[in-house]
C-alpha positions as CSV (number, residue, x, y, z in Angstrom):
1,X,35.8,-72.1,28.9
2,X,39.2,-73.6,30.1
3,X,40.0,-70.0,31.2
4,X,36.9,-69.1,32.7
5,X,37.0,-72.6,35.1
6,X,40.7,-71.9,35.9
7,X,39.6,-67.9,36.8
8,X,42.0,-66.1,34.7
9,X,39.5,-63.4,33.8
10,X,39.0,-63.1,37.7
11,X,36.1,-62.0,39.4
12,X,33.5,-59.9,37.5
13,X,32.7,-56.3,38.9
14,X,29.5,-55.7,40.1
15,X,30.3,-52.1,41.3
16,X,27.5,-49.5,40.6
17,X,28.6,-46.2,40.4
18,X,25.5,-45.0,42.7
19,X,25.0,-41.2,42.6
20,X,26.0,-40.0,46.4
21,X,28.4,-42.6,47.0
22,X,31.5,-41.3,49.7
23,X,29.6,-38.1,50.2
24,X,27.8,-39.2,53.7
25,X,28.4,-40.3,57.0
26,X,26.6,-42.4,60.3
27,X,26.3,-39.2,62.2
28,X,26.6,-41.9,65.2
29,X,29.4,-43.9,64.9
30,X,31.1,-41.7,61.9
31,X,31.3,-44.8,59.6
32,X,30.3,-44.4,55.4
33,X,26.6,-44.9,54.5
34,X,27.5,-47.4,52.0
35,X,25.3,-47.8,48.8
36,X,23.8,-51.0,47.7
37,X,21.0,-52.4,45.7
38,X,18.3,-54.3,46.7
39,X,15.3,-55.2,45.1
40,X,15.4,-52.7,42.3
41,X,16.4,-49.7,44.6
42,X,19.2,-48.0,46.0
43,X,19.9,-48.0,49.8
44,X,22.4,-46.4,52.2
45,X,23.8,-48.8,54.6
46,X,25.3,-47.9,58.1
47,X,28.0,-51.6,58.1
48,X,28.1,-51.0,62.3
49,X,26.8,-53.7,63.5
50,X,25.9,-52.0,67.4
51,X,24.6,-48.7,66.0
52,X,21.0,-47.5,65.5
53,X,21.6,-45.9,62.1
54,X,20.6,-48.9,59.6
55,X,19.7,-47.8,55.9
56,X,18.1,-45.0,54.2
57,X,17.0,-45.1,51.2
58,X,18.4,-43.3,47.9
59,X,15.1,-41.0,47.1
60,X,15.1,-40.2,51.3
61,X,18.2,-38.7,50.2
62,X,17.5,-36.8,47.7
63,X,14.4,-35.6,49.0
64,X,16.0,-34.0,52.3
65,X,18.7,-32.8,49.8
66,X,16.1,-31.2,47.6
67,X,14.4,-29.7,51.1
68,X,17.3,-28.6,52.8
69,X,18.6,-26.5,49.8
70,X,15.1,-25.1,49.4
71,X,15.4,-24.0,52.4
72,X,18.5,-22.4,52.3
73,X,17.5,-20.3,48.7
74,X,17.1,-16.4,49.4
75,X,13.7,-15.1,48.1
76,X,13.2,-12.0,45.6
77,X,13.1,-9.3,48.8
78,X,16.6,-10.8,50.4
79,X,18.1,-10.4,47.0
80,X,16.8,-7.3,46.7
81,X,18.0,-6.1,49.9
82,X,21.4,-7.5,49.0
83,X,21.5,-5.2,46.1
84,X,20.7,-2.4,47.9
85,X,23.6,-3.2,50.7
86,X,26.3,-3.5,47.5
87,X,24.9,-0.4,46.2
88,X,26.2,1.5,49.5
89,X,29.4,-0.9,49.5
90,X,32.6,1.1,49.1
91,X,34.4,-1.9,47.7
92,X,34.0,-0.6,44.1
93,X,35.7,3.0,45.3
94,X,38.0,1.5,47.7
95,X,39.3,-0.9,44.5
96,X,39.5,2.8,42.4
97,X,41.1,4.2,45.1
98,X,44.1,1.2,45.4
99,X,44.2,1.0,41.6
100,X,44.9,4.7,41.7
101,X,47.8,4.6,44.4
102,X,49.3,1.8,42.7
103,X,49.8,3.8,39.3
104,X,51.0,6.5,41.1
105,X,53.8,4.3,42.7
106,X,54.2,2.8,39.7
107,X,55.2,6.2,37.7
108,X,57.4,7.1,40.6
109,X,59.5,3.7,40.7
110,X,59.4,3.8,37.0
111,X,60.7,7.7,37.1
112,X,63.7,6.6,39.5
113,X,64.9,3.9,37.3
114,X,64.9,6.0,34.3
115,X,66.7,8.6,36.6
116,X,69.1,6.1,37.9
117,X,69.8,5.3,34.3
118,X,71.2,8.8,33.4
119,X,73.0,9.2,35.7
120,X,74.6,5.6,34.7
121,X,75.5,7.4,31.3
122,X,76.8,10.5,32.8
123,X,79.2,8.1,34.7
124,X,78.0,10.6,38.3
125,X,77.2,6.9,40.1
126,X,79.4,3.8,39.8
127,X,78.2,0.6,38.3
128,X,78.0,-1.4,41.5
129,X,75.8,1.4,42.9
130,X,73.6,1.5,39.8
131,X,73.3,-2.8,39.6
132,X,72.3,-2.4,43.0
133,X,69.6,0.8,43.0
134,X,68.5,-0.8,39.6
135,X,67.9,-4.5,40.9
136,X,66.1,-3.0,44.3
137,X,63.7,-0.8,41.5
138,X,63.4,-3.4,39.1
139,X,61.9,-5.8,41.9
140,X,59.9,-3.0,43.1
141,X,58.5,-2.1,39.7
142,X,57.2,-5.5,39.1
143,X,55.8,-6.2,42.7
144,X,53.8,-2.9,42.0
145,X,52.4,-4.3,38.5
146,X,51.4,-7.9,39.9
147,X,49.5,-5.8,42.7
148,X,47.7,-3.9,39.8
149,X,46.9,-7.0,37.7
150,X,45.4,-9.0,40.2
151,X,42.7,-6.0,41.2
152,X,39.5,-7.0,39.8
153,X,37.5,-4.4,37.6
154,X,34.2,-3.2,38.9
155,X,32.2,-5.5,35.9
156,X,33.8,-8.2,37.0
157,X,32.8,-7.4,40.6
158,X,29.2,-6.9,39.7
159,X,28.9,-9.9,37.2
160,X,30.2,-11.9,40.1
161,X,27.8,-10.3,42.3
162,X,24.5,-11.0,39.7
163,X,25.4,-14.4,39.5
164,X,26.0,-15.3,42.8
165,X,22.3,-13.7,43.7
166,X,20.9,-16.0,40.9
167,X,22.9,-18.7,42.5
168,X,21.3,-18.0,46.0
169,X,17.7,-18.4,44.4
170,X,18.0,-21.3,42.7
171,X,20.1,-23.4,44.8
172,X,16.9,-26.9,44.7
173,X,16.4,-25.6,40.6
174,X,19.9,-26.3,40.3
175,X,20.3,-29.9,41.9
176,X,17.3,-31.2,40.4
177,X,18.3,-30.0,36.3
178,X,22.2,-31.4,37.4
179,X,23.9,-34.0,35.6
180,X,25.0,-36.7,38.4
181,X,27.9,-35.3,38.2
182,X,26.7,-32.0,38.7
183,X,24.3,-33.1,41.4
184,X,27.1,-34.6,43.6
185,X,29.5,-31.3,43.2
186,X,26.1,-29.4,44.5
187,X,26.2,-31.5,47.5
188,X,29.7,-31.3,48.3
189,X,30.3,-27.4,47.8
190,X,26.6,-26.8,49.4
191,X,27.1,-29.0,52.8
192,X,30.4,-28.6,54.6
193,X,29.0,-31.9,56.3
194,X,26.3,-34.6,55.2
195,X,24.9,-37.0,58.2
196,X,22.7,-39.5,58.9
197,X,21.2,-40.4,62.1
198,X,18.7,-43.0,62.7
199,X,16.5,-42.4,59.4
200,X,17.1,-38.7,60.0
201,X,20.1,-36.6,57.6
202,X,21.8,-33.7,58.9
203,X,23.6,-30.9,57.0
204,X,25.9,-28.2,58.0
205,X,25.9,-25.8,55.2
206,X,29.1,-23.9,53.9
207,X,29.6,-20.9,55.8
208,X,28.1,-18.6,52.8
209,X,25.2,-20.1,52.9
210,X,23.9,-20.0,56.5
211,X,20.7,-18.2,56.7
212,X,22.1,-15.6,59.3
213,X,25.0,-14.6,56.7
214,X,22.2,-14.4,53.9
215,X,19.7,-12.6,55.4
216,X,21.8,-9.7,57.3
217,X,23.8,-8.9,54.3
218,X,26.9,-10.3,55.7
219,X,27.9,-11.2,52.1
220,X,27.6,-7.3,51.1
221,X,31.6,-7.5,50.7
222,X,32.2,-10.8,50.0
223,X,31.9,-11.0,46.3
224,X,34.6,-8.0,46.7
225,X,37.2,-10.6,44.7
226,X,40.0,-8.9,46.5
227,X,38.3,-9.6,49.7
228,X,38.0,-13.4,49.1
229,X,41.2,-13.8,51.4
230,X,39.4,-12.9,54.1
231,X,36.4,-13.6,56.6
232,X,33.8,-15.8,55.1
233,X,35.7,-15.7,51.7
234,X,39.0,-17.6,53.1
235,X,36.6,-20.8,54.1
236,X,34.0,-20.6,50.9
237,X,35.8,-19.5,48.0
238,X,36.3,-22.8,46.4
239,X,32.4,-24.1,46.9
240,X,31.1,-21.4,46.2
241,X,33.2,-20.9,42.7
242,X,32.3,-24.3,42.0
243,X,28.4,-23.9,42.2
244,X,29.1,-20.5,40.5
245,X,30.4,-22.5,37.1
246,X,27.6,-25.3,37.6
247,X,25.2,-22.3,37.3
248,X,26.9,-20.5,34.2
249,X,26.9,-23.9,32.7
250,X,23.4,-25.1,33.1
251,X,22.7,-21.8,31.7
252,X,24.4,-21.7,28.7
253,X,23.0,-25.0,28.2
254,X,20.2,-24.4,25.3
255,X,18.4,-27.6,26.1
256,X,18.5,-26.5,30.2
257,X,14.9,-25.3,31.9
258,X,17.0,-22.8,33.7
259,X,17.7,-21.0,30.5
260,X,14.3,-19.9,31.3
């Protein structure tokens, strides 16, 4: 008791660790929509005094959450025409094509070096020369089989492809079976930026999933892996493989609707 009345314990914690805490903004003045209870629910709270944005309420939020990714979801046609775009892709033969160059290089560096080193035995070439051809080979040999390694195989490419469709049409299904872990990773990898104004929230989604990009097929070449460097891929790679491994985990969890 003595150390209660003196405060050495210190002040008691009443922190809740509300689901979308951090993840939105006033879209007015730019401050955090701070969460707090009252009453038995969850509110949002805009602290600027002078602006117009005030509170929203938990469930608002997860409601226009919930609508927005609805209405971002391809339906069964879009998919279907997004198959039919990858099936007319040349990213599968272009990835042949490289992984058929590189072996070719590959054999030929590896054919110098073993020529270089026979005529290191026959004494024909000095051993300065041959450290130095050898060294220059040796680095070219291995740049040559790092390039090979890293090109994807045309399963993986099409695995990636499946699952990012199944991704695309289930974008609400996914939020709603989350974990509130899972729901707030859904949020931050689906919406670039997450607003509210007045009693109103805004989203900006990531740039691969903007209607315009869904619809037209502009993603035909993006689930190229070797292409991620590029284009849409440079700005989305991250989100997207994030929502990706939400997807493969709700999955392969046998007590998950989605298993369905």
């Amino acid at each position: 008791m003595q150390n209660i009345k003196s405060g050495r314990y210190g002040k008691v914690s009443t922190r809740h660790d509300h689901l979308y805490r951090g993840l939105f903004r006033c879209g007015l003045c730019a401050g955090p929509m701070i969460p707090e209870r009252q009453k038995g629910r969850v509110y949002y709270r805009c602290h600027t005094s002078s602006c117009a944005t005030k509170t929203i309420r938990e469930d608002g939020l997860e409601a226009a959450i919930q609508s927005t990714l609805s209405s971002l979801e391809i339906t069964e046609e879009q998919a279907g025409a997004l198959e039919q775009a990858w099936v007319h892709d040349t990213c599968v033969e272009d990835q042949a094509r490289r992984r058929d160059a590189l072996r070719l290089n590959l054999a030929a560096e590896t054919g110098r070096l073993d020529r270089l080193t026979n005529l290191a035995i026959d004494g024909t070439i000095d051993p300065d020369t041959f450290a130095r051809k050898k060294r220059d080979l040796t680095l070219s040999i291995a740049a040559l089989e790092e390039d090979l390694a890293g090109l994807p195989d045309p399963a993986a490419i099409k695995a990636d492809r499946m699952a990012f469709l199944e991704l695309a049409k289930s974008l609400a299904w996914l939020h709603i079976h989350g974990t509130a872990a899972e729901k707030r990773e859904i949020v931050e990898n689906a919406f670039s930026n997450r607003t509210v104004v007045g009693r109103n929230v805004d989203f900006e989604p990531y740039q691969w999933l903007q209607p315009d990009r869904l619809t037209q097929g502009v993603l035909s070449g993006a689930l190229c892996r070797d292409t991620y460097r590029t284009g849409i891929a440079e700005h989305c790679h991250a989100p997207l493989s994030k929502l990706l491994n939400i997807k493969r985990k709700r999955c392969n969890d046998k007590n998950s609707p989605m298993r369905a």
